[in-house]
C-alpha positions as CSV (number, residue, x, y, z in Angstrom):
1,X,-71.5,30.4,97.4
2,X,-69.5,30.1,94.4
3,X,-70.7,27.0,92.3
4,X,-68.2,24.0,91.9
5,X,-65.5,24.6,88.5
6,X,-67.2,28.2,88.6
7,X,-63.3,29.8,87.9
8,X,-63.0,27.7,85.2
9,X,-65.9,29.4,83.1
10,X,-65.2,31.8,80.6
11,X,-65.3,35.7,82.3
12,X,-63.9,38.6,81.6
13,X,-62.2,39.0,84.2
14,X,-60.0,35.5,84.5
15,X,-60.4,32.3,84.2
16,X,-59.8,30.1,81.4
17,X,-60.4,32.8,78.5
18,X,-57.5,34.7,78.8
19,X,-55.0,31.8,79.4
20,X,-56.5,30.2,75.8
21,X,-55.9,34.0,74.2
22,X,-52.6,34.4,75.7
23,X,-51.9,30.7,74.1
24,X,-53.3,31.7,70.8
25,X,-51.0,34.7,70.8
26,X,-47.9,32.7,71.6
27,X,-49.0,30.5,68.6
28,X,-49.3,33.4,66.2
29,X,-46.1,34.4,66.8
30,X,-44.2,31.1,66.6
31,X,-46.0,30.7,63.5
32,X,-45.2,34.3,62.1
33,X,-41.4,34.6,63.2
34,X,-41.6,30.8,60.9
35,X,-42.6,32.0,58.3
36,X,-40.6,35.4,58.6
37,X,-37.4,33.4,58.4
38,X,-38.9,31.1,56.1
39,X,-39.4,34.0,53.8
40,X,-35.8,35.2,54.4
41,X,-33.8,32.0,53.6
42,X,-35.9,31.2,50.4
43,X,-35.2,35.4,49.4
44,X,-31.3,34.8,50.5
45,X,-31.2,31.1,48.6
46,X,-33.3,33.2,44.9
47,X,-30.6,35.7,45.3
48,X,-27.9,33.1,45.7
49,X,-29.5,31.1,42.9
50,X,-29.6,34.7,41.1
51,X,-26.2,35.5,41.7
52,X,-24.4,32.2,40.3
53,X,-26.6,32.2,37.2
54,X,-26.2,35.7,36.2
55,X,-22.6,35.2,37.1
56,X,-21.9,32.4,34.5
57,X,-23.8,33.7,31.9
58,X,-22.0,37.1,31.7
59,X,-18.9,35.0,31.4
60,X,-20.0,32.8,28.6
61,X,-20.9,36.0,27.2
62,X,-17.4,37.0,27.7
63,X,-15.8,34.1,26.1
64,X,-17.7,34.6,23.3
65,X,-16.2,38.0,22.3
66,X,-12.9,36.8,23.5
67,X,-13.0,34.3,20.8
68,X,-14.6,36.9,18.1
69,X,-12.2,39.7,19.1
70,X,-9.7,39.0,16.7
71,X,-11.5,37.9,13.4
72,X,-13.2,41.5,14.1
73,X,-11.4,44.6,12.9
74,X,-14.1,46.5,13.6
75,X,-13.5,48.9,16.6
76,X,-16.0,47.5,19.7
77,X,-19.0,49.6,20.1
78,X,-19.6,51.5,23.4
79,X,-21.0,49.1,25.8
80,X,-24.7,48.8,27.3
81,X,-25.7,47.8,30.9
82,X,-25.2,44.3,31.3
83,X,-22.3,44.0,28.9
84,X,-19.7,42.2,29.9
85,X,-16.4,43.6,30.0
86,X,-13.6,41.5,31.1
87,X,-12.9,39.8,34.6
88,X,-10.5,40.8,37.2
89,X,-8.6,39.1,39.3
90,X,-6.3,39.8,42.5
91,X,-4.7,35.9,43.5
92,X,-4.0,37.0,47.3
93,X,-7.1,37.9,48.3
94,X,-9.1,35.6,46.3
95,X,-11.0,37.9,44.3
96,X,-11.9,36.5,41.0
97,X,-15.0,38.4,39.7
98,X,-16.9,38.9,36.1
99,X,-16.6,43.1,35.0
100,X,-19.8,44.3,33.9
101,X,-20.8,47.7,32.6
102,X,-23.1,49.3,35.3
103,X,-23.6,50.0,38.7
104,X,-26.8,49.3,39.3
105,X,-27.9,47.1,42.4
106,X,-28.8,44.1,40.2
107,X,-25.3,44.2,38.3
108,X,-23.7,44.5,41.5
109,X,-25.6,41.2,43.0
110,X,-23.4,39.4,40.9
111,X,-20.2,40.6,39.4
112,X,-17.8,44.0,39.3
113,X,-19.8,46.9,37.7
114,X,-18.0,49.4,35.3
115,X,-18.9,53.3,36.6
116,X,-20.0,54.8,33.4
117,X,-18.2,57.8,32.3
118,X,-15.0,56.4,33.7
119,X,-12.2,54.6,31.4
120,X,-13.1,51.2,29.9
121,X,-10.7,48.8,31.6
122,X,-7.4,48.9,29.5
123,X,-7.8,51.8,27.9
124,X,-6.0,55.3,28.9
125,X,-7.2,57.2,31.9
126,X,-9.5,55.9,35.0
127,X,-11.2,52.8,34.9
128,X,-13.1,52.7,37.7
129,X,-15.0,49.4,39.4
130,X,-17.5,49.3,41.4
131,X,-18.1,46.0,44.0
132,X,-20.4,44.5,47.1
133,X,-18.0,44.8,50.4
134,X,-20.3,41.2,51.3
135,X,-20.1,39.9,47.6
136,X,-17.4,40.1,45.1
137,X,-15.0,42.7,46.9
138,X,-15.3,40.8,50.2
139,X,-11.2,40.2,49.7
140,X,-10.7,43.7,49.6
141,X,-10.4,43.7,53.2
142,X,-7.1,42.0,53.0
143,X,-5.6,44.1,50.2
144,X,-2.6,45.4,50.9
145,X,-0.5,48.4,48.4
146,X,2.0,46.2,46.0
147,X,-0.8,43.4,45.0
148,X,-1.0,42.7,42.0
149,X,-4.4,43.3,39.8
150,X,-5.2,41.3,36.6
151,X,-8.0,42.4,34.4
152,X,-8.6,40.2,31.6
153,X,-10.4,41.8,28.8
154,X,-11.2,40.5,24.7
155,X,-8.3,42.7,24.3
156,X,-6.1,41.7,26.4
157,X,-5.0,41.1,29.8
158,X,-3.6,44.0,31.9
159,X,-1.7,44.1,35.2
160,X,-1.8,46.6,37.7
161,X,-0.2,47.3,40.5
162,X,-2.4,48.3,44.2
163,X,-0.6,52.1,44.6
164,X,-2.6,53.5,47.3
165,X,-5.4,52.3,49.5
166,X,-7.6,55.3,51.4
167,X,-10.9,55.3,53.0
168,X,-13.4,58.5,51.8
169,X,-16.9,60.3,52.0
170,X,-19.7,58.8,49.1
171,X,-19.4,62.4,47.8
172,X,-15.7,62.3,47.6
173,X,-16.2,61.8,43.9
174,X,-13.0,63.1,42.8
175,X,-11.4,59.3,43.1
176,X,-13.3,58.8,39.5
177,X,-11.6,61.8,37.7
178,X,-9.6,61.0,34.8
179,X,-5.9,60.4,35.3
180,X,-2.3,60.6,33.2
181,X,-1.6,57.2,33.7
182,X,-3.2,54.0,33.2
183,X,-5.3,53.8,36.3
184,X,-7.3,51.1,38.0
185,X,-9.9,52.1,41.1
186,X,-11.9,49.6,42.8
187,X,-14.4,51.1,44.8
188,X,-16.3,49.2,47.7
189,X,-18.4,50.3,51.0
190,X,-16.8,51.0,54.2
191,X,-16.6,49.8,57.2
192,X,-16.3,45.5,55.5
193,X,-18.2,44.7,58.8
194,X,-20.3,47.3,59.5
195,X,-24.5,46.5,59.5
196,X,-26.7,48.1,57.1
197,X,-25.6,50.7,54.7
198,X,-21.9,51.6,55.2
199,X,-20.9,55.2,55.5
200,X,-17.9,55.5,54.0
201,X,-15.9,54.6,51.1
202,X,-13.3,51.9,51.1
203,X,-11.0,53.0,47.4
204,X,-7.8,50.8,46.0
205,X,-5.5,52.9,43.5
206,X,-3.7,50.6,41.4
207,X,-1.6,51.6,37.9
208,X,-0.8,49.7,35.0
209,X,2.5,47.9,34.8
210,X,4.6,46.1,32.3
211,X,4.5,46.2,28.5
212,X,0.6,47.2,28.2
213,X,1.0,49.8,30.5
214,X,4.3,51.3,27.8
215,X,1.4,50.5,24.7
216,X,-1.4,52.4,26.5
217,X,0.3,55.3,28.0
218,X,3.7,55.6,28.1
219,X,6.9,54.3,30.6
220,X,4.4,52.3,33.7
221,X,5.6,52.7,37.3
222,X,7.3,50.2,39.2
223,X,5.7,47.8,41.4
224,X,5.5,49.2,44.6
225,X,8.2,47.9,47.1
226,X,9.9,46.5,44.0
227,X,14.0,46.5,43.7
């Protein structure tokens, strides 16, 4: 005969042993998948943090050798990663970004990056820009040909006008090559909603327009759709 609260003992095979382990696992868990997102938020809030700080001091940086610019007649040396460059800015799809020379990833957590070996922006040729499809290019989704670009520089400010917009391979490199005209390229990953690493290449074409695009290189095209 089996003794009175004998299937409450601790056995190996049931009892109250492996209901406390199974309890103890359940614990774990909840406590790990805590502290997972817990982990997560605080990485996603330093990066944030990150990303505003680095942000506003490239642009203070900027203002700077705005100001300087024209008590210097000194051409500008060639720039080093991390420089700032100018800001761009295209109204309709609220894009409003800080140009930094780079493309690494930690330049791109926080502003435009310049491609080095492409045009600097203003200057004759290809300038080409590199952006986050989740962070400063998110408006690029929206972006349709005839938008206007403005990329404000110690220079200057230059307008361009959005030409052509066409989706490509990473190794379609050809989009950086140097071009006759005064030419803007803004280069962000494609599919805008696709999860983890995009495939594709999402590329706006835009030329220089107005007066500065007549200084720089010659008679600008007209805005696309224009009378």
């Amino acid at each position: 005969m089996t003794p009175s609260g004998a299937g409450d003992a601790p056995g190996p095979e049931g009892g109250r042993r492996p209901r406390m382990t199974q309890r103890r696992l359940l614990v774990f868990l909840e406590r790990g998948l805590f502290a997972a997102g817990f982990a997560c938020l605080a990485y996603w809030g330093a990066g944030t943090a990150y990303a505003h700080w680095a942000s506003a001091a490239a642009s203070r940086r900027l203002d700077l050798l705005a100001a300087a610019a024209p008590r210097s007649g000194r051409p500008p040396a060639p720039p080093r990663t991390g420089d700032p460059l100018g800001r761009v800015d295209i109204p309709r799809v609220g894009v409003s970004t800080v140009v930094v020379e780079g493309d690494d990833d930690l330049t791109l957590s926080f502003a435009a990056g310049h491609i080095p070996g492409t045009a600097l922006p203003g200057e004759p040729g290809n300038a080409a820009l590199a952006g986050h499809r989740d962070g400063v290019f998110r408006g690029l989704a929206r972006i349709r040909r005839g938008d206007l670009v403005s990329l404000t520089t110690p220079a200057g400010t230059f307008r361009y006008a959005v030409e052509s917009l066409r989706v490509v391979k990473p190794e379609d490199t050809w989009v950086l090559r140097p071009t006759r005209r005064p030419t803007l390229t803004l280069v962000t990953c494609y599919p805008f909603r696709y999860i983890g690493p995009a495939p594709k290449r999402f590329i706006v074409r835009a030329l220089l327009v107005g007066p500065a695009a007549e200084r720089v290189g010659g008679p600008g095209p007209r805005r696309p759709g224009a009378g």
